[in-house]
N, CA and C atoms as an extended XYZ file, in Angstrom:
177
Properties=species:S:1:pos:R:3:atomname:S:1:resname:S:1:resid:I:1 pbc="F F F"
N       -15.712       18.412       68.140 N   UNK     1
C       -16.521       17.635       67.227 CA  UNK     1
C       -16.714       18.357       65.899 C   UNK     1
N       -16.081       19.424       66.116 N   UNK     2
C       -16.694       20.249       64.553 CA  UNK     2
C       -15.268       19.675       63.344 C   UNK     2
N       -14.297       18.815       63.787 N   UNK     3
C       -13.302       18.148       62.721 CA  UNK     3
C       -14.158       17.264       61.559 C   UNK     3
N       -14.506       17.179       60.554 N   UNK     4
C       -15.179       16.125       60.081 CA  UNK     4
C       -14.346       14.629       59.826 C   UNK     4
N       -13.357       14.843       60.335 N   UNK     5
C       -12.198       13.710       60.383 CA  UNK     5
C       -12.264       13.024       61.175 C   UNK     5
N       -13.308       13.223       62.900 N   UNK     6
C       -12.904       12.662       64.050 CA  UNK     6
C       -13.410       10.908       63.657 C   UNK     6
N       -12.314       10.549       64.741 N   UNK     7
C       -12.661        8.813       64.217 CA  UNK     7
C       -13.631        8.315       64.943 C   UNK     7
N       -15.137        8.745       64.629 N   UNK     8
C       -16.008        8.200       65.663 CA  UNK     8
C       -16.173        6.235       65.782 C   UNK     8
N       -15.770        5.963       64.184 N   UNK     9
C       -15.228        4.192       64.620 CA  UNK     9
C       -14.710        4.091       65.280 C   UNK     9
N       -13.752        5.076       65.896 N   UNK    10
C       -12.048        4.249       66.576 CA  UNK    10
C       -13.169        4.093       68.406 C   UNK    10
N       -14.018        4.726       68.591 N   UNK    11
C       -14.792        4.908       69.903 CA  UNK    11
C       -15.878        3.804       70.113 C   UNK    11
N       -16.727        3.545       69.435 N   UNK    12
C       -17.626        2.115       68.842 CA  UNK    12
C       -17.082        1.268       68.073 C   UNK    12
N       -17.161       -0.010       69.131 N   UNK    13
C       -16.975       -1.399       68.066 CA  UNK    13
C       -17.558       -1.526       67.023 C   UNK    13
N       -17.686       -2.287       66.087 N   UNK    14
C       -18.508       -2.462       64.992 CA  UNK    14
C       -19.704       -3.448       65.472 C   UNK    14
N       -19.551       -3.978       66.180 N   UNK    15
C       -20.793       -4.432       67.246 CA  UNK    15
C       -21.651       -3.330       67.556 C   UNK    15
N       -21.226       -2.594       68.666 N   UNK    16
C       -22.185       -1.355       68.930 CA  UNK    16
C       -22.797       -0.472       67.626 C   UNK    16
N       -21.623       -0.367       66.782 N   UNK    17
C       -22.402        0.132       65.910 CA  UNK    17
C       -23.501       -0.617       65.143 C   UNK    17
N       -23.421       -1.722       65.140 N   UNK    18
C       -24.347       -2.336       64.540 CA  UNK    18
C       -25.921       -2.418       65.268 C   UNK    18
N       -25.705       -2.367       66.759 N   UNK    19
C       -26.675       -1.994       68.236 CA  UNK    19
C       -27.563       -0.701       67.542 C   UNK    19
N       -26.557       -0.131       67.385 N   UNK    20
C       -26.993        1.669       67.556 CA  UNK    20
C       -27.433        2.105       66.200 C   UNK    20
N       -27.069        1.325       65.108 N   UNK    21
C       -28.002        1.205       63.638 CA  UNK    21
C       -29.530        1.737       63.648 C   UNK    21
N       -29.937        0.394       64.815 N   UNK    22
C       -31.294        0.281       64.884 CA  UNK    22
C       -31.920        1.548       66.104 C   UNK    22
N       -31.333        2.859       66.863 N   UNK    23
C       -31.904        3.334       67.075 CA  UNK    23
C       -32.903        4.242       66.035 C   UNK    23
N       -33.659        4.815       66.459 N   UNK    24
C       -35.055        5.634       65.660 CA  UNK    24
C       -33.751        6.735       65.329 C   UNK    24
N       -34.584        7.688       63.821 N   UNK    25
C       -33.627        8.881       63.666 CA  UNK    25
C       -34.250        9.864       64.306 C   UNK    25
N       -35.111        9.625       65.472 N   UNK    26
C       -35.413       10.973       66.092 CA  UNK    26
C       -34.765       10.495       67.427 C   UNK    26
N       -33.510        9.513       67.973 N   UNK    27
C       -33.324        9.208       69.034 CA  UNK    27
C       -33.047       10.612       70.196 C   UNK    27
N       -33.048       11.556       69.124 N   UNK    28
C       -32.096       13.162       70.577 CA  UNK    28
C       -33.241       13.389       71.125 C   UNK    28
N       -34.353       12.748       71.275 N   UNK    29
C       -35.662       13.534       71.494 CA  UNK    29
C       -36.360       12.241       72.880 C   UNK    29
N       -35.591       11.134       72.965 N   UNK    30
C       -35.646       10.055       73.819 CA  UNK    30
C       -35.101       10.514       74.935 C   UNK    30
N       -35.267       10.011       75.997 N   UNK    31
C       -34.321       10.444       77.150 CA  UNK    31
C       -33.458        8.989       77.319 C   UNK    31
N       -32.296       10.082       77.536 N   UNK    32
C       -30.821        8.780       77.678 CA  UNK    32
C       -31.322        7.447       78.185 C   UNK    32
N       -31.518        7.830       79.284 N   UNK    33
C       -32.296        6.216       80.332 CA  UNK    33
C       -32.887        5.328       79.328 C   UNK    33
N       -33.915        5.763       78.969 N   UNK    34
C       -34.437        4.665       77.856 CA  UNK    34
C       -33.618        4.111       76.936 C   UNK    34
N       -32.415        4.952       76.101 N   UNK    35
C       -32.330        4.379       75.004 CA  UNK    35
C       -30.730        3.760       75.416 C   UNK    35
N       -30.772        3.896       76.495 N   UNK    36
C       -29.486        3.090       77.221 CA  UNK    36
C       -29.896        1.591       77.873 C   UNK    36
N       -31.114        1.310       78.233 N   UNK    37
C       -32.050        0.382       78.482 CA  UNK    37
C       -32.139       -0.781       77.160 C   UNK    37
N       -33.070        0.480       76.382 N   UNK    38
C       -33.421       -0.130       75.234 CA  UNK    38
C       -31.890       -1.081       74.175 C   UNK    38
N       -30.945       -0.331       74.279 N   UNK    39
C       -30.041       -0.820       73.504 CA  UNK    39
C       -28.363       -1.148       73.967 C   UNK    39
N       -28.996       -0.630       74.961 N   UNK    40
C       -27.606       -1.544       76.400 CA  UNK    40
C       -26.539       -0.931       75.754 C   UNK    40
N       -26.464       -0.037       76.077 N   UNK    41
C       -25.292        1.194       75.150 CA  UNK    41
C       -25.076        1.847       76.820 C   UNK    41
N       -23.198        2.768       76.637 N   UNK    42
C       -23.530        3.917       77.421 CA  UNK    42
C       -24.212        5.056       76.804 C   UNK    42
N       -23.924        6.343       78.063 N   UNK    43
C       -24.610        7.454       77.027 CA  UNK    43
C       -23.473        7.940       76.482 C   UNK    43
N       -22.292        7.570       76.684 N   UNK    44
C       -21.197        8.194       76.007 CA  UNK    44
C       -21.176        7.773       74.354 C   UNK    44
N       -21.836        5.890       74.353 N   UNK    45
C       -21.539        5.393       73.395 CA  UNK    45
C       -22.827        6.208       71.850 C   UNK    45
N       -24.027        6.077       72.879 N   UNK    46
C       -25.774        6.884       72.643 CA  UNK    46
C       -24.887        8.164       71.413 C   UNK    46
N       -24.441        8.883       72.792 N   UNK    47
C       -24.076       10.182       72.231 CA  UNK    47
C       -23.175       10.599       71.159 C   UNK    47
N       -22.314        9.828       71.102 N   UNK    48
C       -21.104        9.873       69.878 CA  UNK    48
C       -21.508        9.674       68.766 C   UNK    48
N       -22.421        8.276       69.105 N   UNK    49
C       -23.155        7.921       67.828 CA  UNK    49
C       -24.549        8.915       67.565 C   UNK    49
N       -24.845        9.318       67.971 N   UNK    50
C       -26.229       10.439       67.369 CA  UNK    50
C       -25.610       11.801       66.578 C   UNK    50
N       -24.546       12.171       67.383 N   UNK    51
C       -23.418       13.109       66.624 CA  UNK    51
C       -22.958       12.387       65.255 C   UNK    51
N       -22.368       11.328       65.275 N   UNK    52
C       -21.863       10.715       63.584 CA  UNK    52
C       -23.167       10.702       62.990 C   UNK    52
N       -24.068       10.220       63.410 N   UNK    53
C       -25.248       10.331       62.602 CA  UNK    53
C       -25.940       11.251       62.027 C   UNK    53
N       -26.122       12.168       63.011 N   UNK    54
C       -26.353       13.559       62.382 CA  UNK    54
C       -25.195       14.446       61.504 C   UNK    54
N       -23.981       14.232       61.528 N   UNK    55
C       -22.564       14.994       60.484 CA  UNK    55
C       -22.796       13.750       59.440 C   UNK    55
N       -23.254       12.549       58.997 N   UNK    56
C       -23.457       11.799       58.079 CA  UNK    56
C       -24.557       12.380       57.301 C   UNK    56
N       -25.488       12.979       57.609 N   UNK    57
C       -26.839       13.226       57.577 CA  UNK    57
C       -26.945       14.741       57.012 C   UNK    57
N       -26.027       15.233       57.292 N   UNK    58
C       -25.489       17.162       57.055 CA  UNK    58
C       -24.709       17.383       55.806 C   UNK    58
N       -24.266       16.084       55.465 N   UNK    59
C       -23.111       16.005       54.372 CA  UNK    59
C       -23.638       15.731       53.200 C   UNK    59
């Protein structure tokens, strides 16, 4: 994950991403269960996307 190239689109639809928009920016601090509940995501999908979010966020 440390490439800043990785294609985290090519992994989330633009649907999910649009899902996962609306998590909070403190989501790493939620526990998975909930915010897999809350937004009917996996945690694979949770997790990829909190990573792009945070290297968006660093830049």
């Amino acid at each position: 994950m440390i490439d800043s190239a990785f294609p985290f689109s090519d992994f989330l639809s633009q649907d999910m991403q649009n899902v996962l928009k609306k998590m909070p920016k403190d989501s790493f601090t939620y526990p998975f269960k909930e915010l897999t509940e809350l937004f009917e995501a996996t945690f694979l999908e949770i997790r990829l996307y909190q990573i792009w979010r945070k290297k968006q966020l660093s830049c």
